[in-house]
C-alpha positions as CSV (number, residue, x, y, z in Angstrom):
1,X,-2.4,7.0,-1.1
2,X,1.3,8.5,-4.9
3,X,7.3,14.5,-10.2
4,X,10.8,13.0,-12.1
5,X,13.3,11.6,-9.9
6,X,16.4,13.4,-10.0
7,X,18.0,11.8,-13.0
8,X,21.4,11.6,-11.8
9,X,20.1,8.9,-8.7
10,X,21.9,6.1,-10.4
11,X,25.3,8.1,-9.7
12,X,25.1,8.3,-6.2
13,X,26.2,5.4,-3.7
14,X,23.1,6.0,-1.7
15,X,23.3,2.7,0.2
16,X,26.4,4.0,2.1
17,X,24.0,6.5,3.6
18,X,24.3,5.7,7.5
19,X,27.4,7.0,8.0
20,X,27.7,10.0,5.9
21,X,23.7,10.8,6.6
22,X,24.4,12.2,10.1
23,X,27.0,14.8,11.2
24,X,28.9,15.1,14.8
25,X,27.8,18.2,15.2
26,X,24.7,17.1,17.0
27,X,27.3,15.6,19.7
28,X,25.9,16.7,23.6
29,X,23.3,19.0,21.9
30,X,20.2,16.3,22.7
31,X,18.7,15.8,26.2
32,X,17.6,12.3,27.3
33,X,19.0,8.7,25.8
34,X,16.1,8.4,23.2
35,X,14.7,10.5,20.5
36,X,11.0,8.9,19.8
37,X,9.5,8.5,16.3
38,X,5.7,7.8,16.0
39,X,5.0,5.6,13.2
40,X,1.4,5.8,12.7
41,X,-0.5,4.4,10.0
42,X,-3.7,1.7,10.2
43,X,-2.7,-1.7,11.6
44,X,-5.5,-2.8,11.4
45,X,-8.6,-3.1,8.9
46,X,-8.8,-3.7,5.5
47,X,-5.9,-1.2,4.3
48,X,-3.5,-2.2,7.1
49,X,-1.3,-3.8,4.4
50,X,0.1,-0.1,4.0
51,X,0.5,0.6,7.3
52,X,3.0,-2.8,7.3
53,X,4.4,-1.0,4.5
54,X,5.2,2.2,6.8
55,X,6.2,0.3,9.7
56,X,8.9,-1.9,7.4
57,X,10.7,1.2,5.7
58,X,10.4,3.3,8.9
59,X,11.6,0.6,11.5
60,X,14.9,-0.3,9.2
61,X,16.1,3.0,8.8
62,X,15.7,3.4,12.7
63,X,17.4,0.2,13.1
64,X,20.6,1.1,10.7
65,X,20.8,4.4,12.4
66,X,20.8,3.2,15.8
67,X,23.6,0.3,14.3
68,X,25.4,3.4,12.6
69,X,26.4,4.6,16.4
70,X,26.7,8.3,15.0
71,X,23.6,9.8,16.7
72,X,25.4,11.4,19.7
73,X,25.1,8.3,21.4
74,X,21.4,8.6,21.5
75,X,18.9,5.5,20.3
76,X,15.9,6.4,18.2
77,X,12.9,5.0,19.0
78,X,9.8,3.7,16.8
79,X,6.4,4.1,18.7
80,X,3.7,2.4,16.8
81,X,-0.2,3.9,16.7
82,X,-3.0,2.7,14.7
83,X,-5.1,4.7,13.5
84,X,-7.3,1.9,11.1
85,X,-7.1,5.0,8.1
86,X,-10.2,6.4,10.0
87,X,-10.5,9.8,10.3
88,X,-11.7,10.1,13.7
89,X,-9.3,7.6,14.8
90,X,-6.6,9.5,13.4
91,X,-7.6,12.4,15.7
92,X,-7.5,10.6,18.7
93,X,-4.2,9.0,18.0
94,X,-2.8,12.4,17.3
95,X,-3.6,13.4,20.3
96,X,-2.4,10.8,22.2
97,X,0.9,11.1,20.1
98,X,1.0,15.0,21.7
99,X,-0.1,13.4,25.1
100,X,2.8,11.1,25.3
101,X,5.4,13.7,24.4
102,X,6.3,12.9,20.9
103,X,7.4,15.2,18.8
104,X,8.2,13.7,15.5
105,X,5.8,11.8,12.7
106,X,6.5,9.2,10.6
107,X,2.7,9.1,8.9
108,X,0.1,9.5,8.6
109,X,-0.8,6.9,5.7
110,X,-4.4,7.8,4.0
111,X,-5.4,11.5,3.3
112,X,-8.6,11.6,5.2
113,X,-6.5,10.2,8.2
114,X,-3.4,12.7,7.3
115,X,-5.3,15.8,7.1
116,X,-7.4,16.3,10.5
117,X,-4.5,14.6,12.1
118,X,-1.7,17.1,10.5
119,X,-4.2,20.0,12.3
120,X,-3.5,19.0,15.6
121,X,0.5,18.4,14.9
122,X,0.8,22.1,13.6
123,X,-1.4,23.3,16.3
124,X,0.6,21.4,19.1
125,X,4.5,21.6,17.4
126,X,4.7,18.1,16.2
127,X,6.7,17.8,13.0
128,X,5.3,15.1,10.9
129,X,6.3,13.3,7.4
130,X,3.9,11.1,5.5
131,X,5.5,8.6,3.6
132,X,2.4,7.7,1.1
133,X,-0.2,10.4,1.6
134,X,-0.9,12.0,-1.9
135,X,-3.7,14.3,-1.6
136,X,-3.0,17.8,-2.6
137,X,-5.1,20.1,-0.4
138,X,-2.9,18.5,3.0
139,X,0.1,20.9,1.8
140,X,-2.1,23.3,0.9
141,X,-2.5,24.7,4.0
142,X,0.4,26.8,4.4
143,X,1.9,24.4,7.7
144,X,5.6,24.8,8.5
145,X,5.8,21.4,9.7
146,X,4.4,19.0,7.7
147,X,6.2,16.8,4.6
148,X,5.9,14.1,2.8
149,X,8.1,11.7,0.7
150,X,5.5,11.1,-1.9
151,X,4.0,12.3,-5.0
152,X,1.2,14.1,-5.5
153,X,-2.2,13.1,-7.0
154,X,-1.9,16.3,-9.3
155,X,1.2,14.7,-10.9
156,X,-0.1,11.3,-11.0
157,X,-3.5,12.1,-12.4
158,X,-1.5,13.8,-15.4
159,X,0.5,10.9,-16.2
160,X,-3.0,8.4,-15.9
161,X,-4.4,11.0,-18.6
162,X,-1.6,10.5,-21.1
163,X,-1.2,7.1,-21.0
164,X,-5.4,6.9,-21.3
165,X,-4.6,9.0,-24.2
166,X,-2.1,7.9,-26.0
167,X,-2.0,4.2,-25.9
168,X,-5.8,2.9,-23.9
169,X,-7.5,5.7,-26.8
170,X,-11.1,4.9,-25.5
171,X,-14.4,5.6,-27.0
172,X,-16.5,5.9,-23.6
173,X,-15.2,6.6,-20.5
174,X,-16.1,6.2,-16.6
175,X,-14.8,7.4,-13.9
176,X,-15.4,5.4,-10.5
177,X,-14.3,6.5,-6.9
178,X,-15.1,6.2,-3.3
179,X,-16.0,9.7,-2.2
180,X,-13.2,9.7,0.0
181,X,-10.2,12.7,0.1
182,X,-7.8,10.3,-1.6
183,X,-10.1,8.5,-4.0
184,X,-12.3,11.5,-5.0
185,X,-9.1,13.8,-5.3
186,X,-7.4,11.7,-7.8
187,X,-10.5,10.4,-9.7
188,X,-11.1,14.5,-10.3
189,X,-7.8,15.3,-11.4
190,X,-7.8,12.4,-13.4
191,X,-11.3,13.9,-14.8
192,X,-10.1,17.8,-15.3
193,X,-7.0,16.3,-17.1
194,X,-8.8,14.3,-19.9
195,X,-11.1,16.9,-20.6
196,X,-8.6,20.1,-20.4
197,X,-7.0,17.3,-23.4
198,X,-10.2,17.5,-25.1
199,X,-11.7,13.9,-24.0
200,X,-15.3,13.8,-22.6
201,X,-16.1,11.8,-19.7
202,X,-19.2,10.0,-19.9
203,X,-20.0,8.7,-16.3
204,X,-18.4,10.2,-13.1
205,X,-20.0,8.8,-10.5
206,X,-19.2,7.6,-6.3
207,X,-19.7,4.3,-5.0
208,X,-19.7,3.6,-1.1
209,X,-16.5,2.5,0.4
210,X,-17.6,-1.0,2.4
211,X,-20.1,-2.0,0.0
212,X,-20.2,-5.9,-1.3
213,X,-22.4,-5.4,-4.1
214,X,-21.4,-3.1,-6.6
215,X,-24.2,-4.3,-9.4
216,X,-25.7,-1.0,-9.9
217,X,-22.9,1.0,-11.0
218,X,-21.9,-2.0,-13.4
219,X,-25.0,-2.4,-14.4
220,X,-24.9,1.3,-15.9
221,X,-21.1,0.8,-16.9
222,X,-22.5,-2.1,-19.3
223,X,-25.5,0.3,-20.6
224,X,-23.6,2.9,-21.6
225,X,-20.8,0.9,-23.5
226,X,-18.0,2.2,-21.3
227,X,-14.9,0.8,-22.8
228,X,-12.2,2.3,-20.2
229,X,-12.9,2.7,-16.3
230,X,-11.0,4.9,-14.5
231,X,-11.1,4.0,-10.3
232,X,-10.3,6.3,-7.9
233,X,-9.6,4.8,-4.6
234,X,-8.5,1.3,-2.5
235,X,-7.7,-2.1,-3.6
236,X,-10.6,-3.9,-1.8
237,X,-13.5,-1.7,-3.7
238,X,-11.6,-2.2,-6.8
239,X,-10.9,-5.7,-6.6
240,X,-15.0,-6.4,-6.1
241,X,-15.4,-4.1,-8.9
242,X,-13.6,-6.0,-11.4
243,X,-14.2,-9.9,-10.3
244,X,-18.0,-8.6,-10.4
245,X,-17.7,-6.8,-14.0
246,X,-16.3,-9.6,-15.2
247,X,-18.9,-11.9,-14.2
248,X,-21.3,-9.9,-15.8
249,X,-19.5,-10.0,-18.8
250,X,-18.2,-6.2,-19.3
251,X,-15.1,-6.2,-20.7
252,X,-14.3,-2.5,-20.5
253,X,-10.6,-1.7,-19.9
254,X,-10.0,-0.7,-16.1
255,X,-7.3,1.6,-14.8
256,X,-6.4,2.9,-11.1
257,X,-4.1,4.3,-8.3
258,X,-1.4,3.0,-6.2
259,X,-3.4,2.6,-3.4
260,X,-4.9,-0.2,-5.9
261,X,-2.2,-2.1,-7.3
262,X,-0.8,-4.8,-4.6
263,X,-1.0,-8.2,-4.3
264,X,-4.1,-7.7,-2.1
265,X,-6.2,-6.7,-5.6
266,X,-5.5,-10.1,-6.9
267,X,-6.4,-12.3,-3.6
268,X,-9.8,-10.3,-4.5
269,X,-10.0,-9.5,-7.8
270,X,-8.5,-13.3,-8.9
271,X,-8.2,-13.6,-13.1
272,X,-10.1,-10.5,-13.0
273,X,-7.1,-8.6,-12.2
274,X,-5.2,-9.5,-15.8
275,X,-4.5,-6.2,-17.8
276,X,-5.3,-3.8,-15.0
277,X,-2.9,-0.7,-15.6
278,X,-2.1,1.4,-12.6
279,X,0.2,3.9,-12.1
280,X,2.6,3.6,-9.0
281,X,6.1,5.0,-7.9
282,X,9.0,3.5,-9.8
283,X,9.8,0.1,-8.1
284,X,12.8,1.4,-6.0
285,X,13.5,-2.2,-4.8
286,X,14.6,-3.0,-8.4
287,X,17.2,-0.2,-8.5
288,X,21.0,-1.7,-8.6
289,X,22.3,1.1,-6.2
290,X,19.3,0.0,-3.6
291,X,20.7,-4.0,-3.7
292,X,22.3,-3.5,-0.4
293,X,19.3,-2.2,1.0
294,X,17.1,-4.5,-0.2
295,X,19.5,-7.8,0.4
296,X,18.9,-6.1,4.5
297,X,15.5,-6.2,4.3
298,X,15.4,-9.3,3.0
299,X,18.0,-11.0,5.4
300,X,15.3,-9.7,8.3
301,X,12.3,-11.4,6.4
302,X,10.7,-8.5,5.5
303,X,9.5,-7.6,2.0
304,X,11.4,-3.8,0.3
305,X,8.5,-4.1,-2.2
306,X,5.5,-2.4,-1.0
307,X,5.3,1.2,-3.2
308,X,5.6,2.9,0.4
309,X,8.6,1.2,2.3
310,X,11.4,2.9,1.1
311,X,9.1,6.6,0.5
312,X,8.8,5.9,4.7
313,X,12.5,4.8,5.0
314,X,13.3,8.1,3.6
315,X,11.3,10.1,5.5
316,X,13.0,8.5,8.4
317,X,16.0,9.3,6.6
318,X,15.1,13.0,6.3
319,X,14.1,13.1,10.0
320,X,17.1,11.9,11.6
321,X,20.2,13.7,9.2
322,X,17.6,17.3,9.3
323,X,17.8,16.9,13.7
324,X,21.2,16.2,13.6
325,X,22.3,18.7,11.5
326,X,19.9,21.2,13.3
327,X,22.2,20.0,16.3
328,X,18.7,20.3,18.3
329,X,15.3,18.3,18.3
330,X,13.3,22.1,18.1
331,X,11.1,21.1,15.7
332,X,11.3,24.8,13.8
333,X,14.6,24.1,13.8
334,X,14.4,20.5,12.4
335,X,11.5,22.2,9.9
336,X,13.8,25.0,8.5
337,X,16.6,22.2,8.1
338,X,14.5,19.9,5.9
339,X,13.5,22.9,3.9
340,X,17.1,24.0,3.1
341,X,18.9,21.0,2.4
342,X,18.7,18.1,0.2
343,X,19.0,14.0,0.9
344,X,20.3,11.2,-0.4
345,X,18.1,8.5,0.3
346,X,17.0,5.3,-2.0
347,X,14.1,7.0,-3.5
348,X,16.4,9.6,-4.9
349,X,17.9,12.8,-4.3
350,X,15.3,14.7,-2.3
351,X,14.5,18.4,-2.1
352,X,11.7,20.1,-0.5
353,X,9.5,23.2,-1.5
354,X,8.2,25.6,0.8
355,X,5.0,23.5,1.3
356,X,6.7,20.4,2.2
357,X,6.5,18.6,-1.5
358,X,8.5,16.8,-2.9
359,X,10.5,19.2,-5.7
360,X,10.6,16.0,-7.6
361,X,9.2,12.8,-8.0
362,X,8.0,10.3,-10.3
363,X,5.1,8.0,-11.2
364,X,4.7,5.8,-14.2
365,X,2.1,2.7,-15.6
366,X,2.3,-0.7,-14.6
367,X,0.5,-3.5,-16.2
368,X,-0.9,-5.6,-13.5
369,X,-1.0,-9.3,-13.7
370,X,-3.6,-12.1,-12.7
371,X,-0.3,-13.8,-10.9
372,X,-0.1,-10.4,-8.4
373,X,2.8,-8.9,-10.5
374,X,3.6,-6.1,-12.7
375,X,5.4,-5.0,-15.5
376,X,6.2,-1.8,-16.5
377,X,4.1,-0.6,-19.3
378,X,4.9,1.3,-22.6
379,X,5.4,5.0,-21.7
């Protein structure tokens, strides 16, 4: 769980994109009434808040589509699966995603879950799009169909260093994560970047994921004078984290990943959350040409604001105008389509590389608030 948005976004009447985002061409070419999507992502446990996420963007842009009647007639269908962002899990819902038949992927949501579960999509001609995964070693793998409508950790982490640079300027710094793909990966970018800038890191330690008591490592944060911590990893460790530095009176300045800033962080973290800075995708529910969008969303009581609703809107988005203009559901077919076209979708115009990523996409600081808000921060 996070790169410039094409600047020319504001110009384009994206929310018009239903009818001009599928072409007749695919008109008699599709066997069967339905075309299934599996939306998979944790629905439950303590990070199913971003599986909701998923499942919001993702169901709407199915919805709309299906309203749009310009899918040959067909009706495209959401399938949910939980996977509770537990590797193992994620490998058995894989498999029962290839078991029922499915061949398109709307997830997964968190790296470790993403990558064993993208091995058995490639092996068994599933195409799949992740919608918030942000680890770089799951496109590094040289798959042909696997994609994602997120950012990368290697473009986030440089944008945390700057910003740590130029306007936190520590003395000390710590860097904090959970020893898990997503959280490790960043907090070592984040890590390599400072020091490739000439800034030392001073502690760069794991906690364990799950853990209550997180006294130790605060303990040794207030020994060694740390005046910025960096976290690498999920809003519930983080939230602990800071409620419990701040009862034991270290006042260090704390700084983390998308995955951390939600409204979650503050149920736990409480006045301990004020003047966290985070760095997160722009807030594409606060975009004027997304107000049509958004006004739908909201008219079916469902919240456009979670950093992953519209990324997994667009990869729905992708999905549906790449089959269509494919006129087929062969997935090397749908694969080579996505790789050779570009979309207009709310996050912005997107293009892919030949690993799957993104060409483009941005992330920038937010300040986060005791109240559960943000605002953005000096860039």
């Amino acid at each position: 769980m996070k790169n410039s948005t094409n600047k020319c976004k504001h110009h384009i009447v994206r929310n018009v994109m239903v009818g001009a985002l599928l072409s007749a061409s695919a008109t008699t070419i599709f066997a069967g009434d339905t075309i299934k999507i599996a939306i998979v992502g944790p629905a439950t446990g303590q990070l199913a808040q971003f599986g909701e996420m998923q499942s919001v963007g993702a169901k709407m842009a199915i919805e709309q589509l299906n309203k749009s009647g310009q899918f040959a007639g067909k009706t495209l269908v959401a399938v949910p699966y939980d996977d509770a962002c537990d590797p193992k899990q994620a490998v058995a819902v894989a498999n029962k995603v290839v078991n029922d038949g499915i061949k398109f992927v709307v997830g997964h949501v968190c790296s470790s879950s993403t990558q064993p579960a993208s091995d058995i999509y490639e092996d068994e001609g599933v195409l799949m799009i992740t919608a918030a995964s942000t680890n770089p070693e799951i496109t590094n793998r040289g798959y042909k169909l696997l994609f994602r409508t997120i950012g990368l950790d290697n473009a986030q982490a440089p944008i945390a260093s700057k910003y740590i640079l130029e306007h936190i300027k520590p003395k000390s710094i710590a860097i904090i994560h959970d020893k898990q793909q997503y959280g490790e990966g960043i907090a070592s970018e984040v890590k390599r970047n400072l020091e490739l800038q000439g800034q030392s890191v001073a502690m760069f330690e794991g906690i364990n994921a799950g853990d209550k008591d997180y006294s130790a490592i605060i303990s040794k944060i207030k020994r060694q004078n740390i005046d910025l911590v960096y976290f690498g990893g999920y809003h519930p460790e983080l939230g602990l984290i800071l409620r419990q530095s701040r009862e034991r009176g270290v006042n260090a300045k704390f700084m983390s990943t998308e995955a951390a800033g939600n409204k979650e962080l503050t149920a736990i973290a409480g006045s301990a959350a004020e003047g966290l800075s985070v760095t997160l995708p722009k807030a594409f529910d606060e975009d004027p040409a997304n107000q049509s969008l958004v006004q739908a969303f909201k008219d079916a009581k469902a919240d456009p604001s979670g950093i992953f609703v519209l990324p997994a809107y667009a990869a729905v988005q992708v999905l549906a105008k790449s089959i269509s203009d494919a006129a087929s559901t062969d997935v090397e077919k749908v694969a080579a389509t996505i790789r050779g076209e570009s979309f207009n979708t709310p996050i912005g115009t997107l293009q892919f590389d030949e690993k799957g990523d993104l060409k483009n996409f941005s992330f920038v600081v937010y300040d986060w608030h005791a109240d559960g808000t943000k605002t953005l921060a000096t860039q």
